[in-house]
C-alpha positions as CSV (number, residue, x, y, z in Angstrom):
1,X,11.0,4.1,32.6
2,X,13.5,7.0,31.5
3,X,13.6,6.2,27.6
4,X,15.6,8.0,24.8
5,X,14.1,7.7,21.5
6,X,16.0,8.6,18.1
7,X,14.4,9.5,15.3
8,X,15.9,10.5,11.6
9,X,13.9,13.2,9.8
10,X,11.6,15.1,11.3
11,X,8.7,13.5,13.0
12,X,5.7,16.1,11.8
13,X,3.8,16.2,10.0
14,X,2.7,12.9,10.7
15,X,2.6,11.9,6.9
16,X,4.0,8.7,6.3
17,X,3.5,4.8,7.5
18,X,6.6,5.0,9.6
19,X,5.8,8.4,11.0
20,X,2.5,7.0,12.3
21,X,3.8,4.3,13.6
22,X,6.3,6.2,15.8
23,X,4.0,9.4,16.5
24,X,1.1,6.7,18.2
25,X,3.4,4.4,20.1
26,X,5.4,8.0,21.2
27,X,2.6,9.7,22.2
28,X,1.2,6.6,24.3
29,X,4.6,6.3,25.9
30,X,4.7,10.1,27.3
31,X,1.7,9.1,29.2
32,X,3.3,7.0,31.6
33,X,6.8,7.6,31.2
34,X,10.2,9.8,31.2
35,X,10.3,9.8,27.1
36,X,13.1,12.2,25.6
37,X,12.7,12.3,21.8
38,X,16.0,12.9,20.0
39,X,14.4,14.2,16.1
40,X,17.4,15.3,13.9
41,X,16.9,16.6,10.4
42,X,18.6,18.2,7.3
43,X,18.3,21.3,5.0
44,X,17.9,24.8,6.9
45,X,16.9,24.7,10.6
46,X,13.3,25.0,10.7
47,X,12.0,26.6,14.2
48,X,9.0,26.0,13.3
49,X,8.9,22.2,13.2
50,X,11.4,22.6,16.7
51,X,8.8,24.4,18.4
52,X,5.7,21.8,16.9
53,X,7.3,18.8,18.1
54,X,7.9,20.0,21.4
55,X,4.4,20.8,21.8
56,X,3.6,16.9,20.7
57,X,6.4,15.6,22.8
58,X,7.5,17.3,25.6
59,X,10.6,18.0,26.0
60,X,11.9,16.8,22.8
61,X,15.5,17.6,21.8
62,X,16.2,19.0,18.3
63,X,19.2,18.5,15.7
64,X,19.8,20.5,12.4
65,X,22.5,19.1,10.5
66,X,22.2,20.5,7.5
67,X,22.4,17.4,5.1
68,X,21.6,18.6,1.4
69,X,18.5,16.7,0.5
70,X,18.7,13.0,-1.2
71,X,20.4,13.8,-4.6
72,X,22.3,11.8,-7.6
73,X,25.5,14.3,-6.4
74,X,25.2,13.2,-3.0
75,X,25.0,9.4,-3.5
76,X,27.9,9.4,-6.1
77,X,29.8,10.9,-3.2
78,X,29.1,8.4,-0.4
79,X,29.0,5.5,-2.9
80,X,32.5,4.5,-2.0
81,X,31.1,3.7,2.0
82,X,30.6,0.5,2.7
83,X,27.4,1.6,4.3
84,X,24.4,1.7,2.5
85,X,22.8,5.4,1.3
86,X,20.1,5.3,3.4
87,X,21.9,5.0,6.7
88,X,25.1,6.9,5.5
89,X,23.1,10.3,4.5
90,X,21.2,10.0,8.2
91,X,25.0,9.6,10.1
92,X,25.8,12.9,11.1
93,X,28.8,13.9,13.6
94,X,26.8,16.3,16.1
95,X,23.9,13.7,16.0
96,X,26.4,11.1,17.1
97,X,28.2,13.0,20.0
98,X,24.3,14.6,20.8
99,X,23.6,10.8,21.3
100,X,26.3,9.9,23.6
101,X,26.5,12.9,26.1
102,X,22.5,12.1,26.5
103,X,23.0,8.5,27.3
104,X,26.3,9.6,29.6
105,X,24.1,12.4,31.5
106,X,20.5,11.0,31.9
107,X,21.1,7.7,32.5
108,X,18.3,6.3,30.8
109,X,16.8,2.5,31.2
110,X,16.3,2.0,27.9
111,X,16.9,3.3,24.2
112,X,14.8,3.2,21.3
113,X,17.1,3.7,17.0
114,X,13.7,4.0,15.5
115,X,14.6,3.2,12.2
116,X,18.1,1.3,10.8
117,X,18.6,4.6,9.1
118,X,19.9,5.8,12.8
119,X,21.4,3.1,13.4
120,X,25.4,4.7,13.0
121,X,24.7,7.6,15.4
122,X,24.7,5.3,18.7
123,X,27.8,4.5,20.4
124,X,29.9,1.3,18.8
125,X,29.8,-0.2,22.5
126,X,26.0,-0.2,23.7
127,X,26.0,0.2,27.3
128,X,22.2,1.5,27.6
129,X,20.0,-1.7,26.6
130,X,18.9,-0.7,23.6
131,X,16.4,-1.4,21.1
132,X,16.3,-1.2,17.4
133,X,12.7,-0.5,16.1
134,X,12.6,-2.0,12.7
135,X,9.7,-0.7,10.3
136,X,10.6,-3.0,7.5
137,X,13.3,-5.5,6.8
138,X,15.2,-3.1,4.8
139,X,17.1,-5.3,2.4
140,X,14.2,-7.0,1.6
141,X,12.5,-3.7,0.1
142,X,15.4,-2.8,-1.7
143,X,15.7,-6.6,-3.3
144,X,12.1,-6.1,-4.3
145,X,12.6,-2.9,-5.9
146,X,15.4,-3.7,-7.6
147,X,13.5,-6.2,-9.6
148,X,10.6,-4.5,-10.4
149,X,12.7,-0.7,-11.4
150,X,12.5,-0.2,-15.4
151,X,14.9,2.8,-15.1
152,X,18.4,0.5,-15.9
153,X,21.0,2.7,-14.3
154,X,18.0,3.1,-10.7
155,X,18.1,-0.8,-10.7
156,X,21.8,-0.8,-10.8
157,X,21.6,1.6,-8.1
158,X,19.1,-0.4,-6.2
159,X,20.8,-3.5,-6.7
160,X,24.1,-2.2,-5.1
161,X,22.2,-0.8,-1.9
162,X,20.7,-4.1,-1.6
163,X,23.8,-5.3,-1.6
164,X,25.2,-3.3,0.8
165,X,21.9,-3.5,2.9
166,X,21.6,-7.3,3.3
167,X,25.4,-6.7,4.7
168,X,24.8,-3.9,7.3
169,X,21.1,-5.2,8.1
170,X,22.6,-8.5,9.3
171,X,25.4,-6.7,11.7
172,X,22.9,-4.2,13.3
173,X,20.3,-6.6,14.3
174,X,22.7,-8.5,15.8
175,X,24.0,-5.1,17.5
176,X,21.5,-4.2,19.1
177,X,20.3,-5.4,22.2
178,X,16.7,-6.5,21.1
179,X,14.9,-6.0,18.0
180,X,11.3,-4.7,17.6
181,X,9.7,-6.2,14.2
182,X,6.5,-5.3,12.9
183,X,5.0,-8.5,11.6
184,X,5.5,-12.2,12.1
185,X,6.6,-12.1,8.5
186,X,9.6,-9.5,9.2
187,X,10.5,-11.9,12.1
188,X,10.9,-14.9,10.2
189,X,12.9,-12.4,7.8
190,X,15.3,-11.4,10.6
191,X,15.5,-15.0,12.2
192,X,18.3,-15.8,9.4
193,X,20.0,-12.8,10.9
194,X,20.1,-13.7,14.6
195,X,18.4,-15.7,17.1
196,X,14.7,-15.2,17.1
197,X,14.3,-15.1,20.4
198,X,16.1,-11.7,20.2
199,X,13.2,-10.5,18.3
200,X,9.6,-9.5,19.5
201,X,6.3,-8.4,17.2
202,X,4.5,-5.6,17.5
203,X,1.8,-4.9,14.7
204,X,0.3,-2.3,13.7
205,X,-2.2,-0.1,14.9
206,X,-5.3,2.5,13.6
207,X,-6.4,5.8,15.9
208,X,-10.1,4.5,16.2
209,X,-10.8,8.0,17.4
210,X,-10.0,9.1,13.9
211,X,-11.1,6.6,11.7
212,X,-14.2,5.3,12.6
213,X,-17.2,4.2,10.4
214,X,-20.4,4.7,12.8
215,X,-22.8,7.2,11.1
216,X,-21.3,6.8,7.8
217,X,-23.1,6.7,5.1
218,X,-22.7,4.0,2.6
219,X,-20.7,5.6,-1.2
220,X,-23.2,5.4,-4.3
221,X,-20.3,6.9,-6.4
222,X,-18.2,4.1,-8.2
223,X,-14.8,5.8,-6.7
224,X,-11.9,3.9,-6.2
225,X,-9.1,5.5,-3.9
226,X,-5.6,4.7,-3.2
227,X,-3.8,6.6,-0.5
228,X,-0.1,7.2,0.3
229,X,3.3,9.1,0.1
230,X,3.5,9.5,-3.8
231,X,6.8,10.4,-3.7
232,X,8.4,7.1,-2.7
233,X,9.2,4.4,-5.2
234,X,6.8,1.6,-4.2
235,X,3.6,3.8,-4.1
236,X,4.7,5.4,-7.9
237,X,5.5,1.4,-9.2
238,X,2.1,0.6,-7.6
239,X,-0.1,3.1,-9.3
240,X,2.2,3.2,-12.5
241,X,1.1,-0.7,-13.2
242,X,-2.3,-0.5,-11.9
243,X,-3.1,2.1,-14.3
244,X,-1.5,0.6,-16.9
245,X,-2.7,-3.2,-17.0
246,X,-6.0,-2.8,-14.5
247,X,-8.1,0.2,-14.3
248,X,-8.5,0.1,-18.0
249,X,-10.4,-3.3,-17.8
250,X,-12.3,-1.8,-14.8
251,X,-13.3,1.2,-17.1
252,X,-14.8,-0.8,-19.7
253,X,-16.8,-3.1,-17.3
254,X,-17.4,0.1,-15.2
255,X,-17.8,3.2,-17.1
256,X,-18.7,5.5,-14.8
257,X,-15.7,4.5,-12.3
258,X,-13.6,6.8,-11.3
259,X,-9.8,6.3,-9.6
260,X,-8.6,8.9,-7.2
261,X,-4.6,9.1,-6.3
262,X,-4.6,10.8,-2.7
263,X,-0.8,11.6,-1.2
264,X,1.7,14.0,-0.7
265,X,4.5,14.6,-3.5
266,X,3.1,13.2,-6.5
267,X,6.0,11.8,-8.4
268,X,6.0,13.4,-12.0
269,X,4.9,9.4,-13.1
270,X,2.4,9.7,-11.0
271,X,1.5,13.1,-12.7
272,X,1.1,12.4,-15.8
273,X,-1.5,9.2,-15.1
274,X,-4.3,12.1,-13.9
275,X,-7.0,12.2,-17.0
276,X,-10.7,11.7,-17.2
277,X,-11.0,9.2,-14.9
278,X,-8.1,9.5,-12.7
279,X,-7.5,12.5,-9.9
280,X,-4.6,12.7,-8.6
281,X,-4.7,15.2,-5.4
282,X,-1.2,15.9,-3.9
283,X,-0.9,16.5,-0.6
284,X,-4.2,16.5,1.5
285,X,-5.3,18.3,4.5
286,X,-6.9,14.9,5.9
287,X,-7.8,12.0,3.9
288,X,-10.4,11.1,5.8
289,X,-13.2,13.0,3.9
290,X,-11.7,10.8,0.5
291,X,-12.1,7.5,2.2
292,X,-15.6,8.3,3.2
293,X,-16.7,9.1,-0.6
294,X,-14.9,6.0,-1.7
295,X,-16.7,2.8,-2.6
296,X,-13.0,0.9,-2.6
297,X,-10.0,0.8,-1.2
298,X,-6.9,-0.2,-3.6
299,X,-3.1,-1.2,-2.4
300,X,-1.9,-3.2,-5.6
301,X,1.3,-2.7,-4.1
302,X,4.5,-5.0,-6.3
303,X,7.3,-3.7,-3.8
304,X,7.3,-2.8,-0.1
305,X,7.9,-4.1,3.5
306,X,6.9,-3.8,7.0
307,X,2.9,-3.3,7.1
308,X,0.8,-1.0,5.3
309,X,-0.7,1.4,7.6
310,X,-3.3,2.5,5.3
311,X,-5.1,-0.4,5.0
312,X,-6.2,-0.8,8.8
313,X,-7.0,2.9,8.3
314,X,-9.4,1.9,5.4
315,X,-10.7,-0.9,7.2
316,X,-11.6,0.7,10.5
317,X,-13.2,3.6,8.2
318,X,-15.6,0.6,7.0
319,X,-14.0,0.2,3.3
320,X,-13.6,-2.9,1.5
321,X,-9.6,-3.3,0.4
322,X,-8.5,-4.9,-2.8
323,X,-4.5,-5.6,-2.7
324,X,-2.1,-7.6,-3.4
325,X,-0.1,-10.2,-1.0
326,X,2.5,-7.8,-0.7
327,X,0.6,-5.0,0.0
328,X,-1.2,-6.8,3.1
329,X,2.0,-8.5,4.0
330,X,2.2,-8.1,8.2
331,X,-1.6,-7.5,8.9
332,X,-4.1,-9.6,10.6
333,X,-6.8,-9.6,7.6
334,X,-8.2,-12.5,6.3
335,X,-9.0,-13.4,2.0
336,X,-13.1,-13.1,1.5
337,X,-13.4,-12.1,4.7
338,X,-12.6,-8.6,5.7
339,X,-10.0,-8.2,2.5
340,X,-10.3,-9.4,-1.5
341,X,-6.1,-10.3,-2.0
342,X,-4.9,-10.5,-5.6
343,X,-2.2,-10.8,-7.0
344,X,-2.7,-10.9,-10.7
345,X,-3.6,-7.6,-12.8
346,X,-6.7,-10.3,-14.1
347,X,-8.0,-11.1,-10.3
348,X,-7.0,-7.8,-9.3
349,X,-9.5,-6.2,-11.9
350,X,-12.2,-8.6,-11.7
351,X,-12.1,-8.2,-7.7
352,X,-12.6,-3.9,-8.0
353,X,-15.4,-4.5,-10.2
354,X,-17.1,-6.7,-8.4
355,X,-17.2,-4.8,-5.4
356,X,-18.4,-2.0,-7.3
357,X,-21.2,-3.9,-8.9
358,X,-22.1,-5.7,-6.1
359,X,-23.3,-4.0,-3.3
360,X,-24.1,-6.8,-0.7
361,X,-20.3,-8.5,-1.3
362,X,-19.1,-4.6,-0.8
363,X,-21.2,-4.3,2.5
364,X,-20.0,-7.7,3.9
365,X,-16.6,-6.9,3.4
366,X,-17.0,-3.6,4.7
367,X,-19.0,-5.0,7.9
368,X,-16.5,-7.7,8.4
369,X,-13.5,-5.4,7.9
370,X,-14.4,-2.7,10.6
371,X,-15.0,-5.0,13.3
372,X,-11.4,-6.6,13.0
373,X,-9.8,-3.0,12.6
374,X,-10.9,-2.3,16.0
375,X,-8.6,-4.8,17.7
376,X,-5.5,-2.8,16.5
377,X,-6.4,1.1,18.4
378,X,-3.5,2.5,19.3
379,X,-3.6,2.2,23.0
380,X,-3.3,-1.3,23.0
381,X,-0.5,-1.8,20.4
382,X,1.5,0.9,22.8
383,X,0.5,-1.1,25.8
384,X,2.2,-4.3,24.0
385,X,5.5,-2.0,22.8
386,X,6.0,-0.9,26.4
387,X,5.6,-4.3,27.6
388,X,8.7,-5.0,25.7
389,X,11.0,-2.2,26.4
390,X,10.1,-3.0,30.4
391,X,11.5,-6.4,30.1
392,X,14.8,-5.5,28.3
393,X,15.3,-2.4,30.5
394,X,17.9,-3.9,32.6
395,X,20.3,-1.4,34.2
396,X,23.7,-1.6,35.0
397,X,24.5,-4.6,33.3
398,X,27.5,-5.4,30.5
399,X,26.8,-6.5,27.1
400,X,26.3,-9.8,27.2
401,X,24.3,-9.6,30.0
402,X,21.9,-7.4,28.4
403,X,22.3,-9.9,25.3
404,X,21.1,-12.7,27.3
405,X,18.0,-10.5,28.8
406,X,17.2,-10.1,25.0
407,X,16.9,-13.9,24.5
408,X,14.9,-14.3,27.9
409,X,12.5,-11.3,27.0
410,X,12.4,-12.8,23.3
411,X,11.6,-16.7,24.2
412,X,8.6,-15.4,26.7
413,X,7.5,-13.5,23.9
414,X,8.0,-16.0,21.5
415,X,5.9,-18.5,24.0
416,X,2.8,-16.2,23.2
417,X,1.1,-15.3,20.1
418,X,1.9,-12.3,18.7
419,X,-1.0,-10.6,18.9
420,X,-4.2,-11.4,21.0
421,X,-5.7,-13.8,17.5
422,X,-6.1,-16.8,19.0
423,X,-9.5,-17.6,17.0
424,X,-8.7,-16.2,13.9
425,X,-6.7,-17.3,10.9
426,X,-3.8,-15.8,9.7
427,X,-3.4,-15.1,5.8
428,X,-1.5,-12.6,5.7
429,X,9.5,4.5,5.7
430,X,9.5,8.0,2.5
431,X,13.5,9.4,1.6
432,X,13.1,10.7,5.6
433,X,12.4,6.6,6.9
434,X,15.5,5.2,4.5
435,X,13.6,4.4,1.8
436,X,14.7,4.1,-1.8
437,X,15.4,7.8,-2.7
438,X,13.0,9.5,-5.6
439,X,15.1,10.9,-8.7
């Protein structure tokens, strides 16, 4: 297949949940097919990153707008759009005619908006079947952090864009030709949106070639880590109450625990939790070394979409994972079994401290956890990705045409699970990805 792929922000360094995501399935793609990667960014041009990225991806084409960075200046001035901020401040002019002459001149099968933040830079008439790859529902995060943001004039912010989000998100999913979700959950969101059959699933994945437990030896240390992007507003709410109204009952029941904050961009919040007991890192050369000295694995996440990334990471590493619903919302783990899920700061503290105190729980968990990490190597949730863009790569065809391929390709899909889980149980984006903006 000849596919175009757009992508807002730059794709490297491969940093983020959503960046992951799209670097694995890309990478798989290239393997066994014409990919061209549209990546458009803003600030100063950066050569650098243009000549990386085309090393990664061959042949990737590169954009410099020069969009200021995410600032309180520059959302006062596109408030008046009835667009929300984080699709308005990704629209750019050159991007959009950059998109059109490649779908006029290369004549591709398919096309992949990875992101809704794209979503304005294709034509308004979609003649290339094309997909929209959707990370999170994106008016769902920004209802959730709207609720749970103590700053008064953010949450009025946040309440607007949700506003405006819940508006947009509806019309593009219907816009677009199919829709790529990343969870059953995030289907059953977008079914109130358009037809579900328009919609296929395609979780999550881990590099097993990277994260992989054999040889490792077992932590002695009472460490308890929490890894991601510290620099968007879930991950900073997350740590912000778990320091606050958990670790402290952890402390007293486990003196000699310690809490390490592992991510890029530590918010000034996040900052200021660092103390005797709590490290926090910044921005890591690998964090694979920190999971291997780490007894548990913490995602106590209140606010969030899509699936979190880091927790199949954790799990294919061989480390028992406390979080909340939220933060496990998407992923094919299972309460007791390969996960402890909590979603009170009470059961949240008393389920860290008894994986620290108790070794042979910790071990089971850990044992348990690995094995169902390995279903999800990259490979195969490429495999399953490309399976879809095959079926909706219809040429030559009008709109509704290509519409009515999406519901055929979406009811097959449907017919099967979403994932090869037949005998097991179900419980169960950064400023650059759309997110909520850090100010």
């Amino acid at each position: 297949m000849k596919i175009l792929w757009v992508k807002a922000g730059k794709l490297l360094p491969v940093d983020t949940g959503g960046k992951i995501r799209s670097y694995n399935i890309l990478r798989g793609l290239v393997k066994r097919n014409d990919v061209t990667l549209l990546s458009y960014y803003g600030g100063a041009r950066d050569t650098g990153y243009e000549k990386e990225i085309a090393e990664h991806i061959p042949g990737a084409v590169t954009v410099c707008t020069g969009t200021p960075d995410s600032s309180v200046i520059d959302y006062v001035r596109r408030l008046a759009n009835p667009a929300p901020y984080a699709v308005t401040k990704f629209t750019s002019p050159t991007v959009q005619t950059k998109v059109a002459s490649l779908l006029e001149e290369r004549r591709f099968d398919v096309a992949v908006c990875d992101f809704l933040a794209a979503s304005l830079n294709f034509p308004r008439v979609l003649e290339t079947p094309t997909v929209l790859f959707q990370h999170n529902v994106e008016s769902s995060l920004w209802q959730r952090q709207a609720r749970h943001e103590p700053n008064l004039a953010k949450r009025a912010a946040f309440k607007l864009e949700a506003a405006k989000m819940s508006r947009y998100e509806r019309a593009a999913v219907t816009r677009f030709h199919h829709v790529i979700a990343v969870s059953d959950g995030d289907r059953e969101l977008m079914s109130a949106m358009t037809d579900a059959s328009r919609i296929s699933v395609v979780p999550t994945g881990v590099d097993l070639s990277q994260f992989d437990s054999a040889g490792l030896e077992k932590s002695s240390e009472p460490l308890v880590i929490f890894v991601g992007s510290m620099d968007w507003e879930a991950n900073i709410d997350a740590m912000d109450y778990f320091c606050r109204e958990i670790w402290p009952v952890v402390t007293t029941k486990v003196p000699g625990a310690r809490l390490r904050i592992v991510g890029r961009n530590p918010h000034a919040r996040v900052k200021r939790l660092a103390g005797d007991s709590i490290e926090v890192t910044g921005t890591v050369a690998s964090v694979i070394e920190h999971y291997q000295e780490a007894a548990v694995n913490i995602v106590p996440l209140r606010v969030g979409g899509g699936t979190r990334l880091k927790i199949y990471e954790a799990m294919a590493m061989g480390k028992a994972t406390v979080s909340t619903s939220i933060g496990a919302e998407g992923l094919d783990v299972n309460d007791g079994r390969d996960i402890l899920i909590a979603d009170s700061s009470e059961k949240f503290a008393e389920s860290v401290i008894s994986l620290l105190a108790d070794a042979s729980t910790r071990a089971r968990i850990e044992k348990a956890a690995s094995e169902q990490a390995a279903r999800y190597d990259w490979p195969v949730i490429t495999e399953r990705f490309e399976e879809v863009l095959e079926a909706i790569a219809v040429r030559d065809v009008d709109p509704v045409a290509a519409r009515t391929q999406s519901k055929l390709v979406g009811a097959a899909l449907l017919s099967r699970p979403s994932f090869g889980n037949e005998d097991v149980t179900y419980h169960g984006g950064a400023a650059a990805e759309g997110r909520p903006y850090r100010a």
